[in-house]
C-alpha positions as CSV (number, residue, x, y, z in Angstrom):
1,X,0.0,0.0,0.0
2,X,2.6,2.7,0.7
3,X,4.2,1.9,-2.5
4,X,0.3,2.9,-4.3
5,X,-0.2,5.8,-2.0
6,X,3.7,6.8,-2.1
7,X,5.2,6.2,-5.7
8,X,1.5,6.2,-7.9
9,X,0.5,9.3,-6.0
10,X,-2.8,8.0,-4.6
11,X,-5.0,9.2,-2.3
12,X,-3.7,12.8,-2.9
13,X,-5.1,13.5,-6.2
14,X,-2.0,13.6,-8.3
15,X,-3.7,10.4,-10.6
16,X,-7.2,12.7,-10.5
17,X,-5.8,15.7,-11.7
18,X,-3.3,14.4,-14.9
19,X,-5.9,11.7,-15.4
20,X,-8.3,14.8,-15.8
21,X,-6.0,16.5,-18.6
22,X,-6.2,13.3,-21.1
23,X,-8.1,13.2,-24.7
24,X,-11.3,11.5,-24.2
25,X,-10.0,9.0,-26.9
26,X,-7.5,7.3,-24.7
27,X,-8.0,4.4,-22.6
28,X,-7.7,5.2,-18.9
29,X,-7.1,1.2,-18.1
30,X,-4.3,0.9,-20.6
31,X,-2.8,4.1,-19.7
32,X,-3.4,3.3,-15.8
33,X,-1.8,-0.2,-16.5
34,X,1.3,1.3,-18.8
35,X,2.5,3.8,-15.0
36,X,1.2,0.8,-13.0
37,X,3.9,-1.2,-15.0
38,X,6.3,1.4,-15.8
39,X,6.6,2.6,-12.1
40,X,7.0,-1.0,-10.4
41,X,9.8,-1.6,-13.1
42,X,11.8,1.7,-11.9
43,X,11.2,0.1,-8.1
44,X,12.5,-3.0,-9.1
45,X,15.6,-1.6,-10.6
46,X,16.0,1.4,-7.7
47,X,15.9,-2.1,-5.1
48,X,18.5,-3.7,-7.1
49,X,20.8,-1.1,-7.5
50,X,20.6,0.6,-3.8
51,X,20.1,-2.8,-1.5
52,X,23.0,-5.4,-2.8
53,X,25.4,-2.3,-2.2
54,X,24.3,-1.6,1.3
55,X,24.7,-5.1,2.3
56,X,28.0,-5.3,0.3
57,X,29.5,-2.8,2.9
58,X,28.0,-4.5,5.6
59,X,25.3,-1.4,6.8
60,X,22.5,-2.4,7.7
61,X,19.2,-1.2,5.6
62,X,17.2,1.9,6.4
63,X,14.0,2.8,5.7
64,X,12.8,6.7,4.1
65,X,15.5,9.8,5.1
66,X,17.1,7.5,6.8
67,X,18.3,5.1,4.3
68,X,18.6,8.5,1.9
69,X,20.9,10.7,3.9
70,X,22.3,8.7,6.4
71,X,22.8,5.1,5.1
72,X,23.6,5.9,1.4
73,X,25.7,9.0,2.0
74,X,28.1,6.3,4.5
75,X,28.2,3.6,1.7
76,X,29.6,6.5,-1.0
77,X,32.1,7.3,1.3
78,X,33.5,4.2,1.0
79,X,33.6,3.5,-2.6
80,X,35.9,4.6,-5.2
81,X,34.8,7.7,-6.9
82,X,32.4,8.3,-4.0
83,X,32.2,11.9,-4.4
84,X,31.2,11.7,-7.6
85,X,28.8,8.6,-7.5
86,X,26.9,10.9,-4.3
87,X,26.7,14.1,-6.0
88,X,25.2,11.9,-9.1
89,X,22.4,10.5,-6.8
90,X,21.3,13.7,-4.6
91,X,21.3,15.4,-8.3
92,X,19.1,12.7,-9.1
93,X,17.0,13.1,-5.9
94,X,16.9,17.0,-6.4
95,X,14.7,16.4,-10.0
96,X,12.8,13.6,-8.4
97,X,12.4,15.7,-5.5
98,X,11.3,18.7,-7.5
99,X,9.1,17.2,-10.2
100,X,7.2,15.3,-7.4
101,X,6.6,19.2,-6.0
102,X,5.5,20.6,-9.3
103,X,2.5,17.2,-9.7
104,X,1.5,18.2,-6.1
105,X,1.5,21.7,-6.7
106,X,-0.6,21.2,-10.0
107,X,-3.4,19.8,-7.8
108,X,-4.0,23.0,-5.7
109,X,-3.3,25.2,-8.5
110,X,-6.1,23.2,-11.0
111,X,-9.1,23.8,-8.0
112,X,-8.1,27.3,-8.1
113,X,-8.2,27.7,-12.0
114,X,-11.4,25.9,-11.9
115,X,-12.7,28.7,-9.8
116,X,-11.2,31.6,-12.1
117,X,-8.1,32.1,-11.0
118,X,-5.0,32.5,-13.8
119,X,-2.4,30.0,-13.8
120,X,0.3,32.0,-12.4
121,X,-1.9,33.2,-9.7
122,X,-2.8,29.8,-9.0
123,X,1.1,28.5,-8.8
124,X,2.9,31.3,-7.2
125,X,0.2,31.6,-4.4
126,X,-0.2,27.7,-3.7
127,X,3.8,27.8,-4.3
128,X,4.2,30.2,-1.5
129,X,1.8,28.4,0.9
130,X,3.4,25.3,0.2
131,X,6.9,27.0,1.1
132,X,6.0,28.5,4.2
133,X,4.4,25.4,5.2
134,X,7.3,23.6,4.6
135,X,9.6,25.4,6.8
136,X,8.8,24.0,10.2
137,X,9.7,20.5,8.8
138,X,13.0,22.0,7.0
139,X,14.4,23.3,10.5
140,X,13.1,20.6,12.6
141,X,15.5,18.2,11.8
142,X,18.4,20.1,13.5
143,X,17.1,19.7,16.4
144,X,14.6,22.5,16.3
145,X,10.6,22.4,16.7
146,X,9.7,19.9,18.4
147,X,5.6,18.3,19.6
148,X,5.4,15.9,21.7
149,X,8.8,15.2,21.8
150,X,9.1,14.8,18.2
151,X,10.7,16.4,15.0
152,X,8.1,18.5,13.7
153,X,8.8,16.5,10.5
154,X,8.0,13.2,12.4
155,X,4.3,14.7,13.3
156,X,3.8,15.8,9.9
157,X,4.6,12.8,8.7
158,X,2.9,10.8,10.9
159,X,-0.4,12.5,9.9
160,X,0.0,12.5,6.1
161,X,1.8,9.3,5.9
162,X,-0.5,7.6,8.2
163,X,-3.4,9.0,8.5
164,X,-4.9,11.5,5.9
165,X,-3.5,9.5,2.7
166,X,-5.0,6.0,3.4
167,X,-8.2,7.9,4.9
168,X,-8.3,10.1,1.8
169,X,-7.9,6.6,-0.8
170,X,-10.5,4.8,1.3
171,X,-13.2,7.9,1.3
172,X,-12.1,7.7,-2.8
173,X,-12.6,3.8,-3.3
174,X,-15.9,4.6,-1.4
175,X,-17.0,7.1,-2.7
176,X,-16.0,5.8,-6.6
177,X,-17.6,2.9,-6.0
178,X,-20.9,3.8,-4.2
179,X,-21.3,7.3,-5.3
180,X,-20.4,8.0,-8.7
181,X,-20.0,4.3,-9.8
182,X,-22.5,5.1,-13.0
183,X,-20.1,8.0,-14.1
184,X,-17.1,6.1,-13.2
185,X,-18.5,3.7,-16.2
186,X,-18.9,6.6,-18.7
187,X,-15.3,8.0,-18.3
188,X,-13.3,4.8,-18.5
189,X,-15.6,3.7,-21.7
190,X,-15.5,7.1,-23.1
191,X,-19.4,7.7,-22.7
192,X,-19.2,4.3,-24.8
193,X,-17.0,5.1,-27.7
194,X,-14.5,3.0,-25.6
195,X,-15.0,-0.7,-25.0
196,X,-15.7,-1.5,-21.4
197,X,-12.5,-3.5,-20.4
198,X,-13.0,-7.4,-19.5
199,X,-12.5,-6.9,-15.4
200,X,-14.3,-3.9,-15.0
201,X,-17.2,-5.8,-12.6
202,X,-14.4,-7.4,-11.0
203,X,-12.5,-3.9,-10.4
204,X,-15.5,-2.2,-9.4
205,X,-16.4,-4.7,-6.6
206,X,-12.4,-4.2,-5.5
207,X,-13.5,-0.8,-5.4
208,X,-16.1,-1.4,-3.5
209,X,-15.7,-3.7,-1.2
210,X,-11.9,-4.6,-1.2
211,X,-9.6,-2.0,-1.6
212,X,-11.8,0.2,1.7
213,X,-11.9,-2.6,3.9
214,X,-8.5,-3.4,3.1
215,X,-7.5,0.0,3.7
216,X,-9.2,0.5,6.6
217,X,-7.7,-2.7,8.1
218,X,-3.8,-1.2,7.0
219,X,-4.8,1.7,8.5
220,X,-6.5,0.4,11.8
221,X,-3.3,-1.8,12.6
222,X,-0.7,0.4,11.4
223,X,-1.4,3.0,13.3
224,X,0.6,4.1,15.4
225,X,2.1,7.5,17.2
């Protein structure tokens, strides 16, 4: 689940937004199926690059930040060419980092639009927001702002990771499913000039009944402070 919610952006509205911006011709299975693909390939490699290494040096695996800054930066250090391998991969993070912004950005800048607002209005406002809101996680890692006796970073995540993210998929499975399950049909056929795809009463009662009780039962049992 946190590689869905995480690396396919959903629950957050990323998939909504772009799938929002496509020609009604296309297929939105095939095209779902084609990143479904695509990304799990690009994890599979990432895994097979990053994880023989660390255990070739003998560290022991991290998870998030710290297998990013802590573990990897240690195993550079000890190989030949280091400096250059580690400024190759935060140079690498940096465009992942900032192209992930820009598709999260996009979906609070395209509810403004839709209300009138101009683009650049849109972006530079929600950019701003965004920035300001960032800072208390940027300086809580030095040892700064703490809650509860934790990073502020730590909070933060622990709410978006946690808790608004599988909340917000399971109130979209639910809400697909029960709510808007007729108009649902319509888009992925293209108001029938598409042909309905073979699983589609199979995938709707996944989205029904499935995916939110699965959710909910990730959610129940991983939660925690």
């Amino acid at each position: 689940m946190g590689q869905a919610f995480f690396s396919l952006s959903l629950g957050m509205g990323c998939m909504i937004t772009y799938g929002s911006y496509l020609q009604k011709d296309i297929s939105l299975p095939g095209a779902a199926a084609q990143v479904c693909f695509l990304d799990t390939m690009v994890a599979l490699l990432a895994g097979l690059v990053i994880f023989p290494a660390v255990f070739a040096f003998g560290v022991e695996p991290g998870a998030g930040p710290g297998l990013t800054f802590i573990t990897l930066p240690g195993i550079f250090a000890q190989m030949p060419g280091g400096m250059i391998w580690s400024a190759l991969f935060f140079l690498l993070l940096f465009v992942a980092a900032l192209t992930s912004a820009i598709s999260l950005l996009e979906v609070a800048c395209a509810y403004f639009i839709d209300k009138g607002w101009s683009r650049a209005k849109a972006a530079w406002t929600m950019g701003t927001l965004i920035f300001l809101l960032g800072i208390p996680s940027g300086i809580s890692l030095g040892g700064g702002l703490k809650i509860a006796g934790k990073d502020f970073m730590d909070v933060a995540g622990f709410f978006t990771d946690q808790i608004m993210m599988p909340l917000g998929g399971m109130l979209i499975s639910i809400f697909v499913g029960w709510v808007i399950a007729d108009v649902a049909k319509d888009e992925v056929t293209g108001n029938g000039r598409i042909p309905v795809f073979a699983g589609f009463d199979i995938w709707m009662i996944f989205v029904k009944f499935v995916s939110p009780l699965a959710i909910l039962y990730i959610f129940v049992t991983g939660l925690k402070w």
